[in-house]
FIKOLZA-1660 file (N, C-alpha, C; in steps of 0.1 Angstrom, whole numbers, plus 5000, padded with zeros to 4 digits):
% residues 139
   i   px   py   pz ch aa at
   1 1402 7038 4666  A  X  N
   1 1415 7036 4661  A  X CA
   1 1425 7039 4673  A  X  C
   2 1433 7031 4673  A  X  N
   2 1451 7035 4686  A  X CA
   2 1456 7044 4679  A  X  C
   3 1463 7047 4689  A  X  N
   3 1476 7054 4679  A  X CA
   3 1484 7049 4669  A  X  C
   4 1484 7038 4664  A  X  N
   4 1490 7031 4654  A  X CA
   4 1482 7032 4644  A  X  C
   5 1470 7040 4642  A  X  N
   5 1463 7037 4632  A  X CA
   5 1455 7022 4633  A  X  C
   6 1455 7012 4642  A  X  N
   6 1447 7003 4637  A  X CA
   6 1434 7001 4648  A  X  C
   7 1428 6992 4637  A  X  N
   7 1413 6997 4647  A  X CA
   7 1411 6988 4656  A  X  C
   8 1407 6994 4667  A  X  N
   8 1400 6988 4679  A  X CA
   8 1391 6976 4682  A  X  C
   9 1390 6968 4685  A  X  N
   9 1382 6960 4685  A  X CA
   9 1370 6963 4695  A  X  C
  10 1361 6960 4689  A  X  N
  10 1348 6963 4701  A  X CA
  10 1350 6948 4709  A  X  C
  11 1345 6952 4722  A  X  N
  11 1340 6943 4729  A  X CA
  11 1332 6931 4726  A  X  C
  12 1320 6936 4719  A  X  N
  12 1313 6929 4712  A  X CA
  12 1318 6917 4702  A  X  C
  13 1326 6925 4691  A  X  N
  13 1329 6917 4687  A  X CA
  13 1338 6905 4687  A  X  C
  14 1348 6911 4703  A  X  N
  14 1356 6901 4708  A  X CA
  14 1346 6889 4713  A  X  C
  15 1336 6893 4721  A  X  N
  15 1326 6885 4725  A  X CA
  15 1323 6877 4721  A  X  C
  16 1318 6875 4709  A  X  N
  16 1310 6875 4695  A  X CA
  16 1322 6860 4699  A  X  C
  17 1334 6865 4692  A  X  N
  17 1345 6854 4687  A  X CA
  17 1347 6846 4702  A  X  C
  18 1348 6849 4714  A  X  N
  18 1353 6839 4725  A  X CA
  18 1339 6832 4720  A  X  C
  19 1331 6832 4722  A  X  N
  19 1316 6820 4722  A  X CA
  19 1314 6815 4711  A  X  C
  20 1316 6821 4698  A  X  N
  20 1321 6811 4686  A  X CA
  20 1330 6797 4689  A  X  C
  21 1338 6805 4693  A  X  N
  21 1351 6794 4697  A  X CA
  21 1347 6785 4705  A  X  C
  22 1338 6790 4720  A  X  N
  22 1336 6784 4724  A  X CA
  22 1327 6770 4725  A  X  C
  23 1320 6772 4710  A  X  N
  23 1310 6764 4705  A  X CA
  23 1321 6753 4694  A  X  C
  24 1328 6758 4691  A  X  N
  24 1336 6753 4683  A  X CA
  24 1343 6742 4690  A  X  C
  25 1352 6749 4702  A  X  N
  25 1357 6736 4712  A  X CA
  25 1343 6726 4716  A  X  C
  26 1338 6728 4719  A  X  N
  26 1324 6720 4722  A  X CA
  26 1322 6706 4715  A  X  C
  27 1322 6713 4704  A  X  N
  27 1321 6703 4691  A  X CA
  27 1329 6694 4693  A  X  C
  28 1341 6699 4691  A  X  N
  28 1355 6688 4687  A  X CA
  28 1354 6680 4702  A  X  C
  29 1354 6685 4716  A  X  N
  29 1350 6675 4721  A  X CA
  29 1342 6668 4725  A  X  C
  30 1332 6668 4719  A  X  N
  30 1320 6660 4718  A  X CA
  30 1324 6643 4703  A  X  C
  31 1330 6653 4697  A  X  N
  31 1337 6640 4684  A  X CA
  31 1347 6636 4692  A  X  C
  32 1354 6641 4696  A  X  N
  32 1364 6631 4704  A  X CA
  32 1361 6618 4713  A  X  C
  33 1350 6627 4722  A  X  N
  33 1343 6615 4732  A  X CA
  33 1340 6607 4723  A  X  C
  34 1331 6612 4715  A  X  N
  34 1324 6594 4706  A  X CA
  34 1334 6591 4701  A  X  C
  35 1343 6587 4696  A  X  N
  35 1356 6587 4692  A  X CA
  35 1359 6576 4701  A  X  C
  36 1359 6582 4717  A  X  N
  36 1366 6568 4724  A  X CA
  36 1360 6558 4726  A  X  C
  37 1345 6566 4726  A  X  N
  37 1334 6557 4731  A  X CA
  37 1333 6546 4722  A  X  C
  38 1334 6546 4706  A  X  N
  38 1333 6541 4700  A  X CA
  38 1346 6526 4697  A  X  C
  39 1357 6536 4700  A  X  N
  39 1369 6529 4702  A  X CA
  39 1370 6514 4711  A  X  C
  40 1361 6522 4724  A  X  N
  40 1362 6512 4738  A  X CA
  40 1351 6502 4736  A  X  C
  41 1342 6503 4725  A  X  N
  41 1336 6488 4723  A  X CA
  41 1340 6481 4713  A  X  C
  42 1350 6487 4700  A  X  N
  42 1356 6480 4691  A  X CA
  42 1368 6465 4700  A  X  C
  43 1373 6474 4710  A  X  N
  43 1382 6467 4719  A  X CA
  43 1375 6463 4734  A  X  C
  44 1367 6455 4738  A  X  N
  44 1366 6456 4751  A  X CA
  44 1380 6456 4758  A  X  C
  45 1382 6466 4766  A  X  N
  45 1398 6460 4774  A  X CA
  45 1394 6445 4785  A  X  C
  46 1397 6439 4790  A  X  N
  46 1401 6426 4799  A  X CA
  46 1394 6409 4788  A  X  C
  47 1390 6412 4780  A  X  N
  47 1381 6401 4772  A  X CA
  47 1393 6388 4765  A  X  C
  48 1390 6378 4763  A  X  N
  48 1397 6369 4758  A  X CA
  48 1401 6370 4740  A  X  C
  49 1397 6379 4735  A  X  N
  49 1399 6378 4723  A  X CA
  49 1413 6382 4719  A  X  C
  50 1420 6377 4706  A  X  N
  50 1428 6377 4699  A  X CA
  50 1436 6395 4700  A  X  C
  51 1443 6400 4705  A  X  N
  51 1448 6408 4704  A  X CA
  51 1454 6412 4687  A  X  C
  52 1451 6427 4682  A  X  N
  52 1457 6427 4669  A  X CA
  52 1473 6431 4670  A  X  C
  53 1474 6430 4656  A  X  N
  53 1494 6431 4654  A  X CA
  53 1502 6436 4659  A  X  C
  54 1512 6436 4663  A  X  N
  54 1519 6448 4675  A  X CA
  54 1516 6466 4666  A  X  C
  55 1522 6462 4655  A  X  N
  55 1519 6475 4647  A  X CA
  55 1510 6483 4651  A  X  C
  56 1498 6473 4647  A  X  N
  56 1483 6484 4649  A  X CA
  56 1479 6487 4665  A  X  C
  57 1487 6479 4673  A  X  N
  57 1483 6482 4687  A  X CA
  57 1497 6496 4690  A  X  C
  58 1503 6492 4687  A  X  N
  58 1514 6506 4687  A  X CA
  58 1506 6520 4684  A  X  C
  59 1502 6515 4670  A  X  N
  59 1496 6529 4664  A  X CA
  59 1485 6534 4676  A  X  C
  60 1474 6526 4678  A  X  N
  60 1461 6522 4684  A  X CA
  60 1464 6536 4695  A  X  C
  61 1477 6527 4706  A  X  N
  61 1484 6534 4720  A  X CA
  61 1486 6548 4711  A  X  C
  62 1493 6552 4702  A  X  N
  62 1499 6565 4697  A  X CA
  62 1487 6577 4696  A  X  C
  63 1477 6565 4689  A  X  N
  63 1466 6575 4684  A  X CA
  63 1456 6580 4699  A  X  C
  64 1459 6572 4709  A  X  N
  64 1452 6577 4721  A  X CA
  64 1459 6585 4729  A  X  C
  65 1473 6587 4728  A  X  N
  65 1479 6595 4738  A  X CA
  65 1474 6609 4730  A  X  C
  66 1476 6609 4716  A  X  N
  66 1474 6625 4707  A  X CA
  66 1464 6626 4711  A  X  C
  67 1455 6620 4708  A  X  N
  67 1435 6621 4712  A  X CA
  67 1438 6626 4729  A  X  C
  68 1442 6623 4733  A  X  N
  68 1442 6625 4755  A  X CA
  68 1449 6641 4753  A  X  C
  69 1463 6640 4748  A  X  N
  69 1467 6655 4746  A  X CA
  69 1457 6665 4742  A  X  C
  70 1453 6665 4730  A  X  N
  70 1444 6672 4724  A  X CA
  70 1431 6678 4734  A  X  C
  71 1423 6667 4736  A  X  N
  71 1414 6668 4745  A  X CA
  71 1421 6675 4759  A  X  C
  72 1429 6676 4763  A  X  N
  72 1433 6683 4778  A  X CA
  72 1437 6697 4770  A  X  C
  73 1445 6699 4759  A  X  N
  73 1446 6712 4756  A  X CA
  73 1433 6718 4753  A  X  C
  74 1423 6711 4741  A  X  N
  74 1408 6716 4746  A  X CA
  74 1399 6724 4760  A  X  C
  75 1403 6714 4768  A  X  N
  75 1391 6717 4777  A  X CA
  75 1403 6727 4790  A  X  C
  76 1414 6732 4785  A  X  N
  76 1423 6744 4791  A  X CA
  76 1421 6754 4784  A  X  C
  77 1419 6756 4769  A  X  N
  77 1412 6765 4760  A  X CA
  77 1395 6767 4767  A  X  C
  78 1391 6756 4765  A  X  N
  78 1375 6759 4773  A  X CA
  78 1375 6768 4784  A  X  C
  79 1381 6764 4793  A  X  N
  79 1382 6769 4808  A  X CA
  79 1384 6785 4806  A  X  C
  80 1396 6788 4796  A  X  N
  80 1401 6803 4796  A  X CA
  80 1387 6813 4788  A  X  C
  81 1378 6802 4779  A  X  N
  81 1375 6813 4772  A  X CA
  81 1358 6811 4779  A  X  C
  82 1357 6804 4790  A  X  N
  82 1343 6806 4799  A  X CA
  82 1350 6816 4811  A  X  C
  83 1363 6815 4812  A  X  N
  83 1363 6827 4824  A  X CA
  83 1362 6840 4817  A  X  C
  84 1363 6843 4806  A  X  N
  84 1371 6853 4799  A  X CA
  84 1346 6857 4795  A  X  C
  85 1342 6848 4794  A  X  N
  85 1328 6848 4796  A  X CA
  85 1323 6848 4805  A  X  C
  86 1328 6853 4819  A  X  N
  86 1320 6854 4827  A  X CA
  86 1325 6872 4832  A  X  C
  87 1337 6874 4828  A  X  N
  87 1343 6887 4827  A  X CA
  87 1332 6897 4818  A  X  C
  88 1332 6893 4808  A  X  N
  88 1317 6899 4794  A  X CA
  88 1307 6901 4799  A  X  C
  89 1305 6891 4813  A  X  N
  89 1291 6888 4818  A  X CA
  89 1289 6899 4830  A  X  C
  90 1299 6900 4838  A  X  N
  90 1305 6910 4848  A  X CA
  90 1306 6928 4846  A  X  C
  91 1306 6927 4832  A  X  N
  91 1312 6941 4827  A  X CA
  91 1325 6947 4834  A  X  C
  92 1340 6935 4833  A  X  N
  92 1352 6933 4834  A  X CA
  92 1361 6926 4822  A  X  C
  93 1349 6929 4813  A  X  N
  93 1362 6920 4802  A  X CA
  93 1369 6933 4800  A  X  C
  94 1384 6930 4792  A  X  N
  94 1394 6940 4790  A  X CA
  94 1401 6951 4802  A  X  C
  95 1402 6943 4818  A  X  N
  95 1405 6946 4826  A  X CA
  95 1414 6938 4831  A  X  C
  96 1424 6940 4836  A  X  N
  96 1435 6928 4843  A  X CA
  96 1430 6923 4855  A  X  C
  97 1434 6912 4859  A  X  N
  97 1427 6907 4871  A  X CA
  97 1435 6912 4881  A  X  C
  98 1447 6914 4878  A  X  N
  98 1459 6911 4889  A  X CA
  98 1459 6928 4893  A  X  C
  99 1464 6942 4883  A  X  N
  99 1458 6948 4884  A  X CA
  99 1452 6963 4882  A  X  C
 100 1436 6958 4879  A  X  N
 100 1425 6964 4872  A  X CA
 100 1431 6970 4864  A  X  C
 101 1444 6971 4857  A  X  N
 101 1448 6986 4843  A  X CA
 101 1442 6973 4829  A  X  C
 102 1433 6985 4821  A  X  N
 102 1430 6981 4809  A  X CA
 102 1443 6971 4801  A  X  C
 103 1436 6960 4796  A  X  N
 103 1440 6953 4782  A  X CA
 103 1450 6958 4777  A  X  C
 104 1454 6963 4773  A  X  N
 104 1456 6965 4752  A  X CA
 104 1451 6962 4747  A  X  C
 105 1441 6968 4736  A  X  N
 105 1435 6962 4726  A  X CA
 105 1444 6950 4713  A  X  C
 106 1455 6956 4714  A  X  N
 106 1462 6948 4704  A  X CA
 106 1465 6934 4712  A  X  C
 107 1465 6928 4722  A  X  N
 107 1465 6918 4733  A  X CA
 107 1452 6911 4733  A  X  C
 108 1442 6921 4733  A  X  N
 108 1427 6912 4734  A  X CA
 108 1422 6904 4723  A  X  C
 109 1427 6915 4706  A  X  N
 109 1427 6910 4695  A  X CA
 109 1435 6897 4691  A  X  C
 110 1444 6893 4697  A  X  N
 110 1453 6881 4694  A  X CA
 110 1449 6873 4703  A  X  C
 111 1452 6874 4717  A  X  N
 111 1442 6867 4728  A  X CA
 111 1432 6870 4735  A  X  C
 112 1421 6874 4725  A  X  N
 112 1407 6876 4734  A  X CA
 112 1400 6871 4746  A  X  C
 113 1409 6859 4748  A  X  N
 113 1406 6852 4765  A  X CA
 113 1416 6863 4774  A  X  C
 114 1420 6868 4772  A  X  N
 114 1432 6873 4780  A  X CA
 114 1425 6881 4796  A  X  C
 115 1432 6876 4802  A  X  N
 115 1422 6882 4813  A  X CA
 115 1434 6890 4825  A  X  C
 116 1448 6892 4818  A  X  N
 116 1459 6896 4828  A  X CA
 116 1467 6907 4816  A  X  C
 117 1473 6918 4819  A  X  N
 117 1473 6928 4810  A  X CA
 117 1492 6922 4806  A  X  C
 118 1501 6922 4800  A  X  N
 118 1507 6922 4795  A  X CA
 118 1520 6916 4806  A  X  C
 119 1523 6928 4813  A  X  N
 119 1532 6931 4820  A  X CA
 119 1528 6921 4832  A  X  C
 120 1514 6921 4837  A  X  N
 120 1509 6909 4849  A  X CA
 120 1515 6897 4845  A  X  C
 121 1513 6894 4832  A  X  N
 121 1511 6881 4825  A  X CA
 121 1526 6874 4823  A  X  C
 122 1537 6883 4826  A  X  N
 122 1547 6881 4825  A  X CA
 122 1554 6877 4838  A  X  C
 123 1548 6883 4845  A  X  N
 123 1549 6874 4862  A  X CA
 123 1548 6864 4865  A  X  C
 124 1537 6863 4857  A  X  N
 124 1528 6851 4861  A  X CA
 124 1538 6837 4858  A  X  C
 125 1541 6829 4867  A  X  N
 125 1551 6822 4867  A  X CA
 125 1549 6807 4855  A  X  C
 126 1559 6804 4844  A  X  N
 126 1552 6794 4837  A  X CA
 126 1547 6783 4838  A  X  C
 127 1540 6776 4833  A  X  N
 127 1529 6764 4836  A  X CA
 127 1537 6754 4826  A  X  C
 128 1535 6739 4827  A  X  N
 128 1542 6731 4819  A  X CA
 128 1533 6728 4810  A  X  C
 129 1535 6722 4801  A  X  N
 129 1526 6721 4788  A  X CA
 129 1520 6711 4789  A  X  C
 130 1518 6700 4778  A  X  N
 130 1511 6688 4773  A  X CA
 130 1528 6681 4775  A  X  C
 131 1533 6685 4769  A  X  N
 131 1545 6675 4760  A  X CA
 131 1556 6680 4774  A  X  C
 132 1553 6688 4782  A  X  N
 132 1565 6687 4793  A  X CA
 132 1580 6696 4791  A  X  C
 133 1571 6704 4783  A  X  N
 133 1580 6721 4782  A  X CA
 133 1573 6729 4788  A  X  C
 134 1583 6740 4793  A  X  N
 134 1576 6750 4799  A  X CA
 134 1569 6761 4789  A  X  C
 135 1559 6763 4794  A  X  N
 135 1554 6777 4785  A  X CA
 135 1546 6788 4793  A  X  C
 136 1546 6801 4788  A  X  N
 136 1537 6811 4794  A  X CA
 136 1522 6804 4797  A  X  C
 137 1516 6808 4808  A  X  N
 137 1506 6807 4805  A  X CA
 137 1491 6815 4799  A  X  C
 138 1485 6813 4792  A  X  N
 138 1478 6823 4786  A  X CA
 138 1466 6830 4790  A  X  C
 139 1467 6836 4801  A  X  N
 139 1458 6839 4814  A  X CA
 139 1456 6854 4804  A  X  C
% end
């Protein structure tokens, strides 16, 4: 328990949840790929055939930019929660990178990738998003 009274998360069990997750992103991009893959023979691109309605080609274009978004926020989720697995691997998880002062538990529990302690993370200068706002980034 913290001083708050609330309980601590073990290591383990943070563990436990980055590699769930990590299995979980896996997945979704693996359905995504076949997704395009499947997409890119329904349409060969350069071929002579009949192009469909502006509509469904609108939608078609819409539905691949969200699919491309998605997939790049994916595999920036991947990236954090294999470094954040190589820290587990190190016996450095729950250590700041920037410097070495412990986590907070209540920081690891909401972002168990977290690999910079609070106050580092606030330095850390922001990264631009998907959509072209700025945001923290979740190091």
């Amino acid at each position: 328990m913290d001083r708050r009274g609330n309980r601590i998360p073990s290591k383990w069990s943070l563990a436990t949840r980055i590699l769930a997750e990590r299995r979980a992103i896996l997945a979704r991009l693996a359905v995504l790929d076949r997704r395009r893959a499947a997409r890119t023979r329904e349409w060969p691109v350069g071929d002579n055939t009949p192009t469909p309605e502006v509509m469904e080609a609108v939608q078609e274009s819409l539905a691949k930019e969200i699919e491309l978004a998605s997939r790049e926020a994916l595999v920036a989720r991947l990236k954090s929660l294999t470094r954040a697995e190589e820290k587990i691997r190190r016996g450095t998880y729950g250590r700041c990178d920037m410097c070495g002062q412990p986590i907070p538990p209540a920081r690891l529990r909401a972002v168990p990738e977290a690999v910079l302690c609070v106050a580092c993370a606030n330095r850390v200068p922001a990264q631009p998003s998907i959509a072209g706002t700025q945001r923290r980034s979740r190091a």
